[in-house]
C-alpha positions in Angstrom: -53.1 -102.8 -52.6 -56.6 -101.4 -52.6 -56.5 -101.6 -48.6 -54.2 -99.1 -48.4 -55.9 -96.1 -50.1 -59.2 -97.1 -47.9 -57.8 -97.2 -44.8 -56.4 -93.6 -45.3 -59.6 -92.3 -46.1 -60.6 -94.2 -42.8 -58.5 -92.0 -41.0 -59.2 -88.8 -42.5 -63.2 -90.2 -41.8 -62.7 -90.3 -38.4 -60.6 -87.0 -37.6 -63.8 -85.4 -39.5 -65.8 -87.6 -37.0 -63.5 -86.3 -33.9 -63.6 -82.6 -35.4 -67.4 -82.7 -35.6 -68.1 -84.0 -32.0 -65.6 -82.4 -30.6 -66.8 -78.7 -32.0 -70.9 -80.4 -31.2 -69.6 -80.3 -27.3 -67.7 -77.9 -27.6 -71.1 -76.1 -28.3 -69.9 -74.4 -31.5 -72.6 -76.3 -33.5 -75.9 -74.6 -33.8 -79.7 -75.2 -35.8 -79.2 -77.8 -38.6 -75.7 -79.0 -38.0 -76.3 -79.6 -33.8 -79.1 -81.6 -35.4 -77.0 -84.0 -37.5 -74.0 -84.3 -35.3 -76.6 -85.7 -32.9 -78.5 -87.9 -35.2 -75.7 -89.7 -36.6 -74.1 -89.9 -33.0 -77.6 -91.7 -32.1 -77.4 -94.4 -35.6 -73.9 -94.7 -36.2 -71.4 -96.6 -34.5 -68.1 -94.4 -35.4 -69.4 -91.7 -34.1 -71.2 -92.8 -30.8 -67.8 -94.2 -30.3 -65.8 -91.1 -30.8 -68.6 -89.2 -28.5 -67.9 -91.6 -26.2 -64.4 -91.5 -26.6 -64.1 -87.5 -26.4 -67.0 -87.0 -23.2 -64.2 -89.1 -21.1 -60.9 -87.6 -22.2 -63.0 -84.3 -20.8 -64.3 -85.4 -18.0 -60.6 -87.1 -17.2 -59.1 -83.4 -18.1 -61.0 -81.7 -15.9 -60.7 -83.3 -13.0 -57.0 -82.6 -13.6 -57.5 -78.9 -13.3 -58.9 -79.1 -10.2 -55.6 -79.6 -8.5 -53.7 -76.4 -8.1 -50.0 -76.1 -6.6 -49.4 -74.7 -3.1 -48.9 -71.5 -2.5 -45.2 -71.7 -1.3 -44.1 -74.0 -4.0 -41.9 -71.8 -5.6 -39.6 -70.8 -2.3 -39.4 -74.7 -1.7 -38.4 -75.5 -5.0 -35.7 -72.2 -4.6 -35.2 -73.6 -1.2 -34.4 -77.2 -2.4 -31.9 -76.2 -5.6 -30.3 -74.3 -3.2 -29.7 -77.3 -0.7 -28.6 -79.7 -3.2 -26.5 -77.2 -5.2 -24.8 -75.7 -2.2 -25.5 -72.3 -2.4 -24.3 -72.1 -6.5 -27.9 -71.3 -7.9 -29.8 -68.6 -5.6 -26.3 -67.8 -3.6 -26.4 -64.9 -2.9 -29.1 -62.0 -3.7 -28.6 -58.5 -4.9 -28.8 -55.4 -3.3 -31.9 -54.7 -5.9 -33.5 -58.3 -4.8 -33.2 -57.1 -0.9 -34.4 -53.4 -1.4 -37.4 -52.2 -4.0 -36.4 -50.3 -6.8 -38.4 -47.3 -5.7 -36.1 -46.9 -2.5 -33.1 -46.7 -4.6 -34.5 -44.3 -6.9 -35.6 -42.2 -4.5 -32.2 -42.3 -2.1 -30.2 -41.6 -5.7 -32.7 -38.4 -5.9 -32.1 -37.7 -2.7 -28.3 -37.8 -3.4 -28.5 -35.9 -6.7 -30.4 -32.9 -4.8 -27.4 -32.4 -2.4 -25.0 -32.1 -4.7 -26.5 -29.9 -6.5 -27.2 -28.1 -3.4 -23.6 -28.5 -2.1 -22.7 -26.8 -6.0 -24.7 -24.3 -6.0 -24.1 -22.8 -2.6 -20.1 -22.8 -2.5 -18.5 -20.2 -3.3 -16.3 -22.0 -6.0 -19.2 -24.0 -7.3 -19.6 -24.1 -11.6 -23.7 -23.4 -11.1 -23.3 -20.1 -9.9 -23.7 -16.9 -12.3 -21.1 -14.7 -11.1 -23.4 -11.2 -12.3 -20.6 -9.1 -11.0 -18.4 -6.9 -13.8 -15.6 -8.5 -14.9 -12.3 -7.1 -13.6 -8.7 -6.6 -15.5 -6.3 -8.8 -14.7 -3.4 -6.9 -13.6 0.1 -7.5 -15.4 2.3 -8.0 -12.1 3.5 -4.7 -12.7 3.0 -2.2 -9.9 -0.1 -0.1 -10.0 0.7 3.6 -11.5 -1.1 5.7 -9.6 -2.9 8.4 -12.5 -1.7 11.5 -12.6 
């Protein structure tokens, strides 16, 4: 029963060990504490093991970030769903996937101005202020001539 409680204090001992030489190359360690990370790395065995340990998990990490992904990977990957799903994903595109948006802003622009043009220069058109005097609607009766 007592190896239980001592080999969860093992653990917690060696994620402090891992924290410590992990932030000590990281290079977050300065003065004093650089200085004991790498003394006890030199004596003790734990943690020249975890140095160890954590120097080639890095060096194995970063040689996977070397690799970077083509530059038309995306359109193959489109290209391939579309094969093998016969046309049901990436079917067909819309009309603002085929022209920019700026284009279509600027034709409905475009479109707004003549109407408004076509409005305003008719004769019957609701944007024109009629400025003329209003005139008295005559009653269908004849027109009495004044005396």
């Amino acid at each position: 029963m007592t190896d239980e409680p001592s080999s969860a204090s093992a653990s917690d001992i060696d994620d402090a060990i891992i924290a410590r030489v992990s932030d000590y190359l990281d290079g977050a360690l300065h003065g004093a504490e650089r200085a004991e990370v790498e003394r006890k790395i030199a004596d003790d065995a734990a943690w020249k093991r975890a140095h160890g340990e954590l120097t080639e998990t890095r060096k194995f990490l970063s040689g996977m970030r070397k690799a970077h992904a083509p530059s038309n990977f995306s359109d193959g990957v489109a290209q391939t769903i579309h094969k093998r799903s016969a046309g049901r994903f990436f079917g067909r595109r819309t009309l603002g996937d085929r022209v920019p948006f700026g284009a279509l802003v600027a034709v409905a622009l475009a479109g707004l101005v003549v109407i408004a043009y076509v409005l305003w220069s008719s004769s019957t058109g609701s944007l024109k202020v009629d400025h003329r005097a209003p005139q008295a609607p005559s009653h269908g009766s004849a027109a009495v001539a004044p005396p």
